[in-house]
C-alpha positions in Angstrom: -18.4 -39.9 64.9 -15.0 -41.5 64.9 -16.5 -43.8 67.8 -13.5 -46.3 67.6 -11.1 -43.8 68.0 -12.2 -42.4 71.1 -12.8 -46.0 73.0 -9.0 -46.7 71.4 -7.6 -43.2 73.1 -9.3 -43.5 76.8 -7.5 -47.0 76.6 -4.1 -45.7 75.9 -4.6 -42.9 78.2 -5.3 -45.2 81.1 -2.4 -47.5 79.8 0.0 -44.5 80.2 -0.8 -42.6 82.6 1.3 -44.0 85.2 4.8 -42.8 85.7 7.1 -45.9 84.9 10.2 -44.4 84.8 12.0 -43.8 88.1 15.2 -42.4 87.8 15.4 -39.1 86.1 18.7 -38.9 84.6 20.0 -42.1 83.3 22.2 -43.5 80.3 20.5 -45.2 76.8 21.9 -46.8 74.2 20.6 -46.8 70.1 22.5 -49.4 68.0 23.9 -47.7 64.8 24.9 -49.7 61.7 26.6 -52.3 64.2 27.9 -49.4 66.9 26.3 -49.0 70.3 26.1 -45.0 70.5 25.5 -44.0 74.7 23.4 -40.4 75.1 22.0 -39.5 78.7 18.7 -38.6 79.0 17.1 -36.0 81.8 13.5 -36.7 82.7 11.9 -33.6 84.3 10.1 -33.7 87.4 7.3 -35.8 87.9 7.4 -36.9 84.0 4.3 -38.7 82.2 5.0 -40.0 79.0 1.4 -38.9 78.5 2.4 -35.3 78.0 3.9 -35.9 75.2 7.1 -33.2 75.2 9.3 -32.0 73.0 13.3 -33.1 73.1 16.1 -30.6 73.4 20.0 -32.4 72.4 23.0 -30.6 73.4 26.1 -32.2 71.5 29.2 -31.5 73.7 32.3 -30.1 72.6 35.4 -31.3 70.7 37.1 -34.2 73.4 34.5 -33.9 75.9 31.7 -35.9 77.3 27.9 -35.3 78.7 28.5 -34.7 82.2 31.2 -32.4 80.9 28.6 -30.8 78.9 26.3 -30.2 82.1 28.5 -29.2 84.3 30.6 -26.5 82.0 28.6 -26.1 79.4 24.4 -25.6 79.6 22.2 -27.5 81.9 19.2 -27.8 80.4 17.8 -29.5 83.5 16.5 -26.6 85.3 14.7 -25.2 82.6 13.5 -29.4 81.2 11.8 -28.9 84.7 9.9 -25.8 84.2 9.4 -25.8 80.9 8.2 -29.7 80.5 10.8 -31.0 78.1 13.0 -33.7 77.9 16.8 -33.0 77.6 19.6 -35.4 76.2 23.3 -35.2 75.8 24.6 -37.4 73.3 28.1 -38.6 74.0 30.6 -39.4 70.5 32.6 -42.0 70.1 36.7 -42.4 70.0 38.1 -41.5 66.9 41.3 -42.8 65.3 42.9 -40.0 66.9 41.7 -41.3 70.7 39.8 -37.7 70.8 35.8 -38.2 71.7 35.2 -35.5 68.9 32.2 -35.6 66.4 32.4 -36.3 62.8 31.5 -33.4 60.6 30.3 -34.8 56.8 32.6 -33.4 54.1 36.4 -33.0 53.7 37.5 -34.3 57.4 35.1 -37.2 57.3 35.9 -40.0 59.5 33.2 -42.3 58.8 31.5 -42.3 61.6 27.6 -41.9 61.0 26.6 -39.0 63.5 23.3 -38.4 60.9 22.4 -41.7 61.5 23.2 -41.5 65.2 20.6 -38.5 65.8 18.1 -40.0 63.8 17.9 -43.2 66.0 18.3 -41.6 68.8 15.0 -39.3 67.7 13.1 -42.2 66.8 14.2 -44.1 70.1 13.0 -41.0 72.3 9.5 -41.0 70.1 9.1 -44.6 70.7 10.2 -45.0 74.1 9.9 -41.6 75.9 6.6 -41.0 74.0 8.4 -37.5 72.6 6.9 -35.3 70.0 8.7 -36.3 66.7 7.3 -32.3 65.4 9.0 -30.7 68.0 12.7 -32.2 68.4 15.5 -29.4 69.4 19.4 -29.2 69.5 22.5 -27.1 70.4 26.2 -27.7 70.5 29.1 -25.9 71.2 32.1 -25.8 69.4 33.1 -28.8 67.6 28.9 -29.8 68.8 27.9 -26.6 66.7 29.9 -27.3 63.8 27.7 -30.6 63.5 24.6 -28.3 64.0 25.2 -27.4 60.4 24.9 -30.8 59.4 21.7 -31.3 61.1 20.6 -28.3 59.4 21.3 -29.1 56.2 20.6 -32.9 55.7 17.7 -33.1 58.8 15.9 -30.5 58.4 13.0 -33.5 58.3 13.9 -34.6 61.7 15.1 -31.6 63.6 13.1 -28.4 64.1 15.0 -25.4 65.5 19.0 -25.5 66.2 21.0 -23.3 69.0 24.4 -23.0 67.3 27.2 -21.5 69.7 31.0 -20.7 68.7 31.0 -22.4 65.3 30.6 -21.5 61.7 29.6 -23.8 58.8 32.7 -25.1 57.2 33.0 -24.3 53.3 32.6 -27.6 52.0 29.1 -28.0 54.8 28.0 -25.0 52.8 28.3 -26.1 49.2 26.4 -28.8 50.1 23.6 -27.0 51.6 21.7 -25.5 48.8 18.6 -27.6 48.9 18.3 -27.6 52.9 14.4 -27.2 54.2 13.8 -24.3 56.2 14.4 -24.6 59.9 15.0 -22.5 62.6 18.1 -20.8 63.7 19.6 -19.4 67.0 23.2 -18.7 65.8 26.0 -17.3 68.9 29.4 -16.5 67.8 32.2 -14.1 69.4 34.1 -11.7 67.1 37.5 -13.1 68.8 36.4 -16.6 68.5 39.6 -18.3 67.0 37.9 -22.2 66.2 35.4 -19.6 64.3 36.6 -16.4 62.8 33.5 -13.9 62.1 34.7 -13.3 58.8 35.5 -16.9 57.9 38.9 -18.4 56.7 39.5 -21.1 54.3 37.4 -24.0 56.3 34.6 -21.6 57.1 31.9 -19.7 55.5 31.7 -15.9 57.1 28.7 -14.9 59.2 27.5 -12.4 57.4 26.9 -15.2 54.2 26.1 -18.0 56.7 23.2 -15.2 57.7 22.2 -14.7 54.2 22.4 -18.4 53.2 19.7 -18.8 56.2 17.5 -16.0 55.9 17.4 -17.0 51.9 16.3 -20.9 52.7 14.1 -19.6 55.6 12.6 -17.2 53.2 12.7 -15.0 56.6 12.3 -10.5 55.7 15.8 -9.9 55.0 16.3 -6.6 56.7 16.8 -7.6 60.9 15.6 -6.0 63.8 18.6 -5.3 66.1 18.4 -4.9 69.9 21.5 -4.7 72.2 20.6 -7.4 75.3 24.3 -5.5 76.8 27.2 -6.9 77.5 28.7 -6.3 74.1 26.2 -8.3 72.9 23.9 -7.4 69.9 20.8 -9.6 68.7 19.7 -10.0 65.0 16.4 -11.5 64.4 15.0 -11.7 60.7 11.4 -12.4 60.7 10.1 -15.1 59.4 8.4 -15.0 56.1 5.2 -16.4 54.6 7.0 -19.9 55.3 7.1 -19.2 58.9 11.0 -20.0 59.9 13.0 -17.0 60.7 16.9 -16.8 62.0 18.5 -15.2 64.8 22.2 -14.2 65.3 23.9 -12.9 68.7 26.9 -10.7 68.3 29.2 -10.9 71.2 31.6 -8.1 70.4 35.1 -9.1 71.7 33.7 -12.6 72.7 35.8 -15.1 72.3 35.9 -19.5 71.8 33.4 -19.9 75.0 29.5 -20.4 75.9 28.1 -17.0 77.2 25.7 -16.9 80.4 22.7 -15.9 78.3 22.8 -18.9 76.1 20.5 -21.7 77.6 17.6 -19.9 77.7 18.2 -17.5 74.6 18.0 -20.5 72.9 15.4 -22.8 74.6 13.1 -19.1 73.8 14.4 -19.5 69.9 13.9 -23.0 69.3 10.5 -23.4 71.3 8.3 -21.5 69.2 8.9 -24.0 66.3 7.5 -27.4 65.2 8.6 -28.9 62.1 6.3 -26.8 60.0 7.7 -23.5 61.4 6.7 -20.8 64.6 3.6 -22.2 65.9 2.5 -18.2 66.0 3.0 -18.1 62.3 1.4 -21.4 61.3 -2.1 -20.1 61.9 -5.5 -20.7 64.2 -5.9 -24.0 64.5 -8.1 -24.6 68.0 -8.2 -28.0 67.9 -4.5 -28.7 67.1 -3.6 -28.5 71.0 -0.3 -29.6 71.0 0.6 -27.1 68.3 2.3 -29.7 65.9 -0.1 -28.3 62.5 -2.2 -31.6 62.4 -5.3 -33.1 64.1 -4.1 -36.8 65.5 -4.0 -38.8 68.3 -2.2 -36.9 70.5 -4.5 -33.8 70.6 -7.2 -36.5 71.6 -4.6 -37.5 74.3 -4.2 -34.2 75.4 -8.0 -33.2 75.4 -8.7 -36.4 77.8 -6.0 -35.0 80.1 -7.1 -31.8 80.4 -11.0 -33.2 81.0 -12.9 -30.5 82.9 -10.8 -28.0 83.1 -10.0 -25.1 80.7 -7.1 -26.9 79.1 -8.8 -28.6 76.0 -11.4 -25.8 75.5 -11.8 -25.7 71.6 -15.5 -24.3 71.5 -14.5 -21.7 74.5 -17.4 -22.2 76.7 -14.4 -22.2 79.0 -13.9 -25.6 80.1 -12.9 -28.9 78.3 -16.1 -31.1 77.7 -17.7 -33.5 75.3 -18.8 -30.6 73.2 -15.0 -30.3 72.8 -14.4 -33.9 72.0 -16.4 -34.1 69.1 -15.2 -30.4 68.0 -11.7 -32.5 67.2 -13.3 -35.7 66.1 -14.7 -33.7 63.0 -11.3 -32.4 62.5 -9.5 -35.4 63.0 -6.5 -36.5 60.4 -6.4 -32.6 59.3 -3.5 -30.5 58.7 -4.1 -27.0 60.4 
């Protein structure tokens, strides 16, 4: 009956169940090849690594900073705290130009590894913040969202869902980009945005193909629902396919080269319904996958424990989370759902 693995789990789960962090917004450092890289990292309230929660990056824009990024940008913090996950704001480095702007791969390269910079920083939040490495988020505004394009086509490993705002790929990010994995993608963009002309220019692709290119790799339906949310704003949304990733665009008619009201939460709605594997809806019924990441593992065990006697872990559905439950997963342990 998987005996070990139980005795091994109530350990950890005592081991962690204590709150040790005590600040909730703090600086970190990952070292990359050589290069201390800073991001700040938002705890929400009354946070136990035990839970196990999913990471939402926001990149800031061209010359800016983090606190920049929370104060005129999106704060993720309100919604970290009632939605239980963990928010970071990465912070680049000075370029030769003295400009705190990120390096986008391709024809302005400026060597500076900002691939390699997220994927330590993933793996330091998994290892150190106890994060789910299935469901790892990001956004970024301008010069931020051009990187999103990166992430999307080279991490598509790594990252799950992307909130893209005022910024197109760039033409060479494109040509690169034909054997991306699916992920999803919330996509915002102004008709008047002048970093990111809707129709493209010679650095960037136009919307209309950056939708196609997406909805293609996705394989999401390719006809969109459309639904105006007002304020000149329309919303796209391609379904998602039998490989479970879709894409959404907003349309801000008139909108120009800034971050609309709406966008926090439009996004955090987006990117939360995926895991690596796709929308969690989509993936299928899986009752003993609680955390929704398309496998059986550890930390469904982990969350079954917590969730002991009430009707949290309830995989048989007599309607509360008992033993009966426990041994439900253990014969479905190291499964993909």
């Amino acid at each position: 009956m998987k005996s070990w693995i139980l005795a091994a789990v109530i350990g950890l789960s005592a081991a962690i169940s204590t709150p040790a962090f005590g600040q909730s917004q703090f600086y970190d450092t990952v070292n990359v090849n050589g290069v201390n890289r800073q991001f700040l990292i938002y705890l929400p309230v009354n946070f136990e690594p035990a839970e196990n929660m999913p990471v939402m990056f926001h990149f800031h824009g061209g010359d800016g900073s983090p606190e920049e990024a929370l104060q005129y940008e999106i704060n993720y913090r309100p919604l970290a705290d009632a939605n239980r996950f963990i928010a970071v704001y990465p912070a680049a480095l000075l370029d030769g130009d003295g400009c705190t702007c990120w390096n986008n791969e391709g024809k302005y390269s400026n060597g500076i590894d900002e691939l390699g910079f997220m994927s330590a920083m993933i793996d330091a939040m998994v290892a150190n913040y106890n994060a789910d490495p299935n469901r790892i988020y990001a956004s970024g505004f301008s010069l931020g969202g051009s990187l999103m394009w990166d992430f999307t086509c080279f991490l598509g490993d790594k990252v799950a869902a992307v909130g893209v705002i005022a910024a197109n790929m760039w033409q060479w990010t494109y040509s690169d980009c034909a054997d991306a994995l699916p992920i999803g993608v919330c996509h915002i963009l102004g008709t008047n945005d002048f970093y990111a002309p809707y129709n493209g220019n010679q650095y960037s692709i136009s919307v209309s193909l950056q939708n196609a290119h997406w909805v293609n790799i996705n394989g999401a339906n390719p006809t969109p629902t459309q639904e105006n949310i007002g304020g000149n704003v329309t919303r796209y949304l391609w379904a998602p396919g039998e490989g479970c990733h879709g894409h959404e665009h907003y349309r801000r008619q008139g909108g120009g080269h800034d971050i609309p009201s709406f966008a926090g939460q439009r996004i955090w709605d987006f990117v939360s319904q995926y895991t690596l594997d796709g929308l969690t809806d989509c993936i299928g019924d899986c009752p003993a996958d609680l955390d929704g990441d398309g496998s059986i593992n550890v930390n469904d065990v982990l969350a079954l424990i917590k969730a002991w006697g009430d009707s949290g872990g309830d995989i048989d559905g007599n309607g509360t989370t008992d033993v009966n439950d426990m041994l439900l997963l253990l014969a479905e342990y190291g499964e993909e759902c």
